[in-house]
VMD Tcl script that draws the C-alpha trace (Angstrom):
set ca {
  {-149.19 15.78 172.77}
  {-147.65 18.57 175.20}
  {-145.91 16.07 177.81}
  {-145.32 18.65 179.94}
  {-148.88 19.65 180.43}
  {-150.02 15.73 180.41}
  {-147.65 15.56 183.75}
  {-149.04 18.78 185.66}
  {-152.60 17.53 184.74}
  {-151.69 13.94 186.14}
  {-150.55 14.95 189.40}
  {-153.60 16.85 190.33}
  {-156.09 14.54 188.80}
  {-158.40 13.49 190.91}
  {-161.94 11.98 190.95}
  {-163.51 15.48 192.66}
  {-161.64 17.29 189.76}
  {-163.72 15.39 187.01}
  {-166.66 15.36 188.77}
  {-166.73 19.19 188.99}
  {-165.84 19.59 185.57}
  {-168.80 16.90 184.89}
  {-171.16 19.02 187.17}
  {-170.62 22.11 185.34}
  {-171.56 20.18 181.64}
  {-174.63 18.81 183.06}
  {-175.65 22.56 185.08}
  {-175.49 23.97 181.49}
  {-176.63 20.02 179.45}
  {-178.55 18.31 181.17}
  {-177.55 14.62 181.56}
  {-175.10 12.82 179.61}
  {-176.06 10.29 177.38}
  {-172.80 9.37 176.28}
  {-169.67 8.90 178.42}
  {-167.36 12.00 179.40}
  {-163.29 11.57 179.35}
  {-161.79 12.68 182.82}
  {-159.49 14.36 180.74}
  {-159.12 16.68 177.75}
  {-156.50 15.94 175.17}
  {-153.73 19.11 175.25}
  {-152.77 19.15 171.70}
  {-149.42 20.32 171.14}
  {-148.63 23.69 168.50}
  {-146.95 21.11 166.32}
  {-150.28 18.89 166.21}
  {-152.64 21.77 166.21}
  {-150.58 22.82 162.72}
  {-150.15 19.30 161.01}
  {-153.77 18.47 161.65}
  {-155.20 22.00 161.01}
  {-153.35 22.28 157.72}
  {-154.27 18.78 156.67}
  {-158.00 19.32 157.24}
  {-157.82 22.50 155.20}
  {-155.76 20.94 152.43}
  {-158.06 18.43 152.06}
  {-161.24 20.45 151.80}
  {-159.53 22.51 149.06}
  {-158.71 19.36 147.02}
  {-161.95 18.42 147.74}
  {-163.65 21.74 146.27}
  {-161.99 21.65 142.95}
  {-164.36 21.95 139.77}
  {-163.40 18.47 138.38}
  {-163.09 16.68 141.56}
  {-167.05 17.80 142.30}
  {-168.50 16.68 139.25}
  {-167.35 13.34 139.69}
  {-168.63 13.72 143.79}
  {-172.30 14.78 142.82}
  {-172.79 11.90 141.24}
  {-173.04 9.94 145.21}
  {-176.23 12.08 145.81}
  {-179.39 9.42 145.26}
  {-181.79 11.03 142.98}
  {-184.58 10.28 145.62}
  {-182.76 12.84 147.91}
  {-181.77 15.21 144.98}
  {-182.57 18.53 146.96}
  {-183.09 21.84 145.38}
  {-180.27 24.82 145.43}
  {-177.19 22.92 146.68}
  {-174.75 25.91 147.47}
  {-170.99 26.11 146.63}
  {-169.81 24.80 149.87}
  {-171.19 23.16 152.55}
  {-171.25 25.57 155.83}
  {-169.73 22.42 158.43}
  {-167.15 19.40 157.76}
  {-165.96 17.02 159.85}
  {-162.47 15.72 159.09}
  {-161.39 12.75 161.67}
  {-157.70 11.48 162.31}
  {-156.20 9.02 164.38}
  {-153.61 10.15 166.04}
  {-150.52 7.95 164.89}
  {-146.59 8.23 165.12}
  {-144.68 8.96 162.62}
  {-141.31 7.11 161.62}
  {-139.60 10.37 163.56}
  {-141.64 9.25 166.35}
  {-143.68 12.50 166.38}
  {-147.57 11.65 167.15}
  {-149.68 13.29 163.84}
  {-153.06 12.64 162.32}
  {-154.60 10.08 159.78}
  {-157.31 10.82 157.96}
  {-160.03 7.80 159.17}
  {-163.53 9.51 158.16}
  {-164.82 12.90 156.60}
  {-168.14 14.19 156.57}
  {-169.83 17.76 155.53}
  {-172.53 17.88 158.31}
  {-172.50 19.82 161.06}
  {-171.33 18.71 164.65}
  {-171.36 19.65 167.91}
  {-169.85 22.86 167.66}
  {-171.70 23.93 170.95}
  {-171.04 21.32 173.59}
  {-167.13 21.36 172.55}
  {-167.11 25.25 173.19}
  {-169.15 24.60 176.52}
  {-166.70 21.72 177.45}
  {-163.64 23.79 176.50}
  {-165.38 26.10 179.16}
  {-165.77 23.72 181.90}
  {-162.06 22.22 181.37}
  {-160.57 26.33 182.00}
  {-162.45 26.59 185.01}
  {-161.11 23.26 186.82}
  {-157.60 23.28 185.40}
  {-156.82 27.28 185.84}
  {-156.73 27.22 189.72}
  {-153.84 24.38 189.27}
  {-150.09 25.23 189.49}
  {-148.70 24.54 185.90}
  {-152.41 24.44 184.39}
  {-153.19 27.91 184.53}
  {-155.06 29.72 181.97}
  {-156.13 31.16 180.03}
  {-157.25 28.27 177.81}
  {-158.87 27.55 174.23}
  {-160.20 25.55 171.91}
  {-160.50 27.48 169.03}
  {-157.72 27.41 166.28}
  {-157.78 31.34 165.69}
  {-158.94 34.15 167.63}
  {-161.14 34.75 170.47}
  {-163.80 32.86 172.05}
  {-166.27 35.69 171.16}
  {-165.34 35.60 167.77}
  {-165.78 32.17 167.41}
  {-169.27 32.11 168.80}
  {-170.41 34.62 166.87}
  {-168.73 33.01 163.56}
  {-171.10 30.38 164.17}
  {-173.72 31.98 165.55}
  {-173.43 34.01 162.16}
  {-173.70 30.55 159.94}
  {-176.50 28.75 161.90}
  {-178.80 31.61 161.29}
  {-178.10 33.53 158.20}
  {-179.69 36.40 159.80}
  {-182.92 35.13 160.42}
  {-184.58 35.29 163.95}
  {-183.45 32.45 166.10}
  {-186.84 31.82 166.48}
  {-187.63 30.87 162.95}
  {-184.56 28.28 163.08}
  {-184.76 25.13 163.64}
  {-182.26 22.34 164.66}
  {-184.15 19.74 163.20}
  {-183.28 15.87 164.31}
  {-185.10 12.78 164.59}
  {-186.48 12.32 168.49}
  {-183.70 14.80 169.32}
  {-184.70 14.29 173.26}
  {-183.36 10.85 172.59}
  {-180.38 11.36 171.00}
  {-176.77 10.86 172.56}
  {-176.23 14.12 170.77}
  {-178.99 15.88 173.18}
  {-176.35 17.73 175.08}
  {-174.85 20.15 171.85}
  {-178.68 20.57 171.25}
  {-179.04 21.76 174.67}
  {-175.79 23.56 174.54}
  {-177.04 25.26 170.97}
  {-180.17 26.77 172.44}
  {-178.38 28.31 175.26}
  {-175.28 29.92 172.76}
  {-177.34 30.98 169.55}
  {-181.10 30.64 170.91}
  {-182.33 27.82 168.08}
  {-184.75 24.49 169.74}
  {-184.25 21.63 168.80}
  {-187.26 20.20 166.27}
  {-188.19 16.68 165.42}
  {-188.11 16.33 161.97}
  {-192.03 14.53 161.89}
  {-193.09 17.50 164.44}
  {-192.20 19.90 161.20}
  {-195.54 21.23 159.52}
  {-195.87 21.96 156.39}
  {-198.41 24.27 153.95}
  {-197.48 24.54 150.70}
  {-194.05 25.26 149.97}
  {-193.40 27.12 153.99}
  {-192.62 25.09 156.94}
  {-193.49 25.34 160.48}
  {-193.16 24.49 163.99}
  {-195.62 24.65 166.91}
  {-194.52 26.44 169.85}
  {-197.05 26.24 172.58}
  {-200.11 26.52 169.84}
  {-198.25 28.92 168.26}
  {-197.26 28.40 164.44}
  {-194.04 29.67 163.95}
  {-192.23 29.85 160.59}
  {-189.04 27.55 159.90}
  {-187.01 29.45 157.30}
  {-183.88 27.97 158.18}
  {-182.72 24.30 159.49}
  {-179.78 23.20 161.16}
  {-180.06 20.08 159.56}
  {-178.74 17.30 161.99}
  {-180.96 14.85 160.39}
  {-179.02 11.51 159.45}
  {-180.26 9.82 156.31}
  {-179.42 6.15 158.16}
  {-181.09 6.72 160.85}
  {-184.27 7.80 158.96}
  {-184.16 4.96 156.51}
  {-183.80 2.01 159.23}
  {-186.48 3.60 161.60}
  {-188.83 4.13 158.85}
  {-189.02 8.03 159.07}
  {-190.86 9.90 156.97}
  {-190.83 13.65 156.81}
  {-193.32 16.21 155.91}
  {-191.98 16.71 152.52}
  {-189.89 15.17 150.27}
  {-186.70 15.52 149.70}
  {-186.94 16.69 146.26}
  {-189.64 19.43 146.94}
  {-188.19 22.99 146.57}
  {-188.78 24.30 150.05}
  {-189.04 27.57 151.15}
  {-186.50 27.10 153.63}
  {-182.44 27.39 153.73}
  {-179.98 24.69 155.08}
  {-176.74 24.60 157.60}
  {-175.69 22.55 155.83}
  {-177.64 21.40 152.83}
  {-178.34 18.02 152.79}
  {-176.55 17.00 149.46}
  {-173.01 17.85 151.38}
  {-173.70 14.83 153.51}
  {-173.18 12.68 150.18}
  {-171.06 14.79 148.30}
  {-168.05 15.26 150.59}
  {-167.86 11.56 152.91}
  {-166.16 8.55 153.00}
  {-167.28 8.62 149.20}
  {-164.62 11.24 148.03}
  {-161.87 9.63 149.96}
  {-160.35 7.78 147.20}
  {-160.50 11.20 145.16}
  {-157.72 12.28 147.73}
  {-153.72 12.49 146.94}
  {-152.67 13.69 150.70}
  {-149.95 12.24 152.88}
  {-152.35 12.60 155.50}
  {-154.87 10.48 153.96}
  {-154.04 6.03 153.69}
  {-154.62 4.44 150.72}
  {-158.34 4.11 150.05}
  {-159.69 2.33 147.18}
  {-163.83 1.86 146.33}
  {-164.21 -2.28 146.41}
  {-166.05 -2.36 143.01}
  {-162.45 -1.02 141.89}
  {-160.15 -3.61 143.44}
  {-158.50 -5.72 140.26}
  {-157.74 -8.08 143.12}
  {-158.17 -8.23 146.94}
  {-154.71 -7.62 148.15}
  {-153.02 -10.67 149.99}
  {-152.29 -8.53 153.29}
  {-156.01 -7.93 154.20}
  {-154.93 -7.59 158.24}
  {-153.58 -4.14 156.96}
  {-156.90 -2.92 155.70}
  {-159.93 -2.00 157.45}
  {-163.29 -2.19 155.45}
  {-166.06 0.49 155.41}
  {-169.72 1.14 154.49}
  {-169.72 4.09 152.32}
  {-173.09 5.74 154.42}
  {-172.95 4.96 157.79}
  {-173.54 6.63 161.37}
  {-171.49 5.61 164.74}
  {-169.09 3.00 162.79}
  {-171.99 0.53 161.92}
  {-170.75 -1.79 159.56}
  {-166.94 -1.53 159.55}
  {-165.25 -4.63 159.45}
  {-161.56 -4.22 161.26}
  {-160.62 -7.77 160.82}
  {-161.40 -8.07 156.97}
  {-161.33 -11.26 155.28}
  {-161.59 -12.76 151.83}
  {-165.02 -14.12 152.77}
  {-166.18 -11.26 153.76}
  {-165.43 -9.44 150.98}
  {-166.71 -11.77 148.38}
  {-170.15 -11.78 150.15}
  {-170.36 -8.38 149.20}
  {-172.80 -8.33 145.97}
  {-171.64 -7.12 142.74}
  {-174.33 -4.28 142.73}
  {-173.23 -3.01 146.21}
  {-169.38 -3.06 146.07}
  {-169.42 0.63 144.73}
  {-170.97 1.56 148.54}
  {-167.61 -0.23 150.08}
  {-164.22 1.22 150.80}
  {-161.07 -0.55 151.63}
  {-158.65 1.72 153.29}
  {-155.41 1.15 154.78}
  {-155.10 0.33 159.06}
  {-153.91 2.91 161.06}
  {-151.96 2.22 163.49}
  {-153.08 3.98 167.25}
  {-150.48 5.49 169.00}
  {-150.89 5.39 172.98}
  {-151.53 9.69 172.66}
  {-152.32 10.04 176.17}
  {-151.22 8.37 179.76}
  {-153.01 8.02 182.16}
  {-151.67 8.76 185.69}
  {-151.75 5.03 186.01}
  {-149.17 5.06 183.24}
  {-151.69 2.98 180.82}
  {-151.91 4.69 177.47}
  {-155.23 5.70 175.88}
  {-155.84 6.02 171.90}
  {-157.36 8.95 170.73}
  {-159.32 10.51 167.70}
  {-158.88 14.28 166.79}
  {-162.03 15.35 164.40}
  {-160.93 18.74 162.77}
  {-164.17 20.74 162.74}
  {-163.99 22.93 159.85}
  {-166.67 25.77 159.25}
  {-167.22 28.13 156.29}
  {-165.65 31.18 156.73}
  {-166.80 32.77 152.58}
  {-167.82 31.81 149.02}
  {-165.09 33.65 147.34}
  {-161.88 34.61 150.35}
  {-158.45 33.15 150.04}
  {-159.56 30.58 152.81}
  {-163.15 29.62 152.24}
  {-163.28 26.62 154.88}
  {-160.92 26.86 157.97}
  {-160.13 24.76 160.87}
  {-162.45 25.97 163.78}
  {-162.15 23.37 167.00}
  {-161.25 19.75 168.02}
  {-163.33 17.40 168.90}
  {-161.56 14.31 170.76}
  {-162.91 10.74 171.20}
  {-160.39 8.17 173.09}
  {-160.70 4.64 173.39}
  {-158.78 1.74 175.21}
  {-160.76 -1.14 173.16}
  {-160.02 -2.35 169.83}
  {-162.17 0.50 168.19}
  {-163.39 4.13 168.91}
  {-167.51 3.79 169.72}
  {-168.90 3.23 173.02}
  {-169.46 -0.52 172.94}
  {-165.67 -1.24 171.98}
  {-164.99 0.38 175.15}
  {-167.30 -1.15 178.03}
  {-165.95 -0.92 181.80}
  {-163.17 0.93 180.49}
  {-161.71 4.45 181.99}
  {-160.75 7.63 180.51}
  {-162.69 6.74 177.18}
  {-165.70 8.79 175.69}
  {-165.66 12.36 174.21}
  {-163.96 15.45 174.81}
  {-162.33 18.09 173.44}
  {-158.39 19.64 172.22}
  {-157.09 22.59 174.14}
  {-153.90 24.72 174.38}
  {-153.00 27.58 175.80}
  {-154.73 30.82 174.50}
  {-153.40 34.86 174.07}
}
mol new
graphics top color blue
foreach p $ca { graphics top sphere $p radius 0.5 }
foreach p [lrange $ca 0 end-1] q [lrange $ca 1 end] { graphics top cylinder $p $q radius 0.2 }
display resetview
């Protein structure tokens, strides 16, 4: 982390300071459904490259010929959809921030996902942060939170991939409930930046191969979904959409829904990285290793960490059926470093997630590292109910100085 801007942030920090930077979120939000950190997580140049380069390394490996044929075959045929593109437009790549044996903090690869995030609220929050740190001595601006270029350029990179040149009108950023979702605040933040409502997914109408949405009686064509929708939550809340998932729609994806099989904690064992821990599927295991308080174990499809095990036993491996083991991943502990102090001098553990976008099909770089997302934790895991009556936990986002 950048100690020295840690220091000039602690000595102003106060509780006015992160309530106006609260006040300004929920001004542009609405209410949080989720909690806020009272601080964002200055990420160092040295970070910014190890974790950048890491989350574009890995995509690449990721994207080679051989290494997707064997990833396809994760996709269930029941959710086989038509005209999966080369690339998925968003990934998520997630590290815990570690030190290394030169005592330098770095990221771990935890989690990977290709489905979009909240690019929105992250740029709005990056926004919010400038405006109560830049009238501090030692915090002044300007700030960012974008890897390369300007904030107008970013914005319009993404306002360029969520609507393909359609009308933001006729796009939808389609959820389930999306009102109730702890996510509410990037949908909010999405319709104010690119102009595209949020859509329930069972509100979606359908006539013949088109899809719809009513607007105040009006029928308004869908021709392109940002496609938050997570297969989990549909299955365990018995959703069912308009169509299925195999119909050929007359409709494009960001991103297509395939990616969120294709490129997850499935393909981690397909990775040779140093930024990546051992991960091995448990249908693969010749024998579960001795040391299991060094392993943490993982559903393969999952949302909000249901289902991982940190303290992993025998036991609880061997009640894992045979025909499920293939949907379980045993991957090496990381090891938290304390990545930022609090002005108390307590130490909080933090999460960087790499939010990589899709910059072209056929350029040198194809995917590239966009924005940090941060979660931070003081509990024994990242989530909100590991961290209950703590401080400075929740979500926020990486920034460093900008040109």
């Amino acid at each position: 982390m950048d100690p020295t801007l840690r220091a000039a942030y602690n000595r102003v920090y106060s509780d006015e300071l992160f309530a106006r930077y609260h006040r300004y979120l929920e001004s542009w939000c609405g209410p949080f459904p989720f909690r806020l950190t009272e601080t964002p997580l200055f990420i160092s140049p040295e970070l910014r490259a190890q974790v950048g380069a890491a989350a574009e390394e890995i995509v690449t490996q990721l994207a080679q010929p051989a290494v997707m044929k064997e990833l396809t075959k994760a996709i269930p045929p029941s959710y086989d959809v038509p005209r999966m593109d080369a690339l998925p437009h968003c990934v998520q790549v997630d590290f815990a921030l570690v030190r290394s044996a030169a005592g330098a903090i770095e990221g771990r690869l935890i989690e990977l996902q290709a489905f979009p995030s909240l690019y929105a609220l992250e740029s709005v929050m990056a926004d919010a942060w400038s405006g109560v740190l830049s009238p501090h001595p030692g915090l002044e601006g300007p700030w960012t939170c974008f890897f390369e270029g300007s904030r107008e350029r970013n914005l319009d990179l993404v306002r360029k991939i969520i609507l393909d040149g359609n009308d933001p009108e006729e796009v939808a950023m389609v959820d389930f409930e999306p009102e109730r979702q702890k996510t509410y605040p990037d949908f909010a933040a999405t319709k104010r930046l690119f102009g595209v409502n949020a859509v329930c997914v069972t509100r979606l109408i359908r006539e013949g191969q088109k899809l719809y949405r009513d607007s105040g009686g009006r029928k308004i064509p869908v021709k392109r979904i940002y496609n938050r929708m997570v297969f989990d939550e549909l299955e365990v809340k018995g959703v069912k959409p308009p169509f299925a998932w195999n119909d050929d729609l007359d409709v494009t994806w960001c991103s297509h829904p395939n990616w969120y099989w294709v490129w997850s904690k499935y393909s981690i064992p397909f990775l040779n990285h140093p930024a990546v821990p051992r991960t091995r599927y448990v249908s693969q295991l010749e024998a579960i290793p001795e040391d299991l308080d060094r392993y943490v174990l993982k559903p393969l499809f999952s949302f909000a960490g249901a289902g991982v095990v940190v303290d992993v036993t025998r036991e609880i491996i061997d009640a894992i059926p045979a025909t499920d083991r293939d949907r379980w991943i045993l991957q090496e502990k990381v090891e938290y470093a304390s990545a930022i102090t609090m002005p108390t001098g307590e130490g909080v553990k933090a999460e960087v997630r790499v939010m990589v976008m899709r910059a072209s099909l056929d350029g040198p770089r194809p995917l590239v590292p966009y924005l940090c997302l941060v979660r931070t934790s003081r509990g024994k895991m990242l989530g909100v109910d590991f961290n209950k009556g703590h401080t400075w936990v929740g979500g926020t986002v990486g920034l460093w100085r900008g040109v």
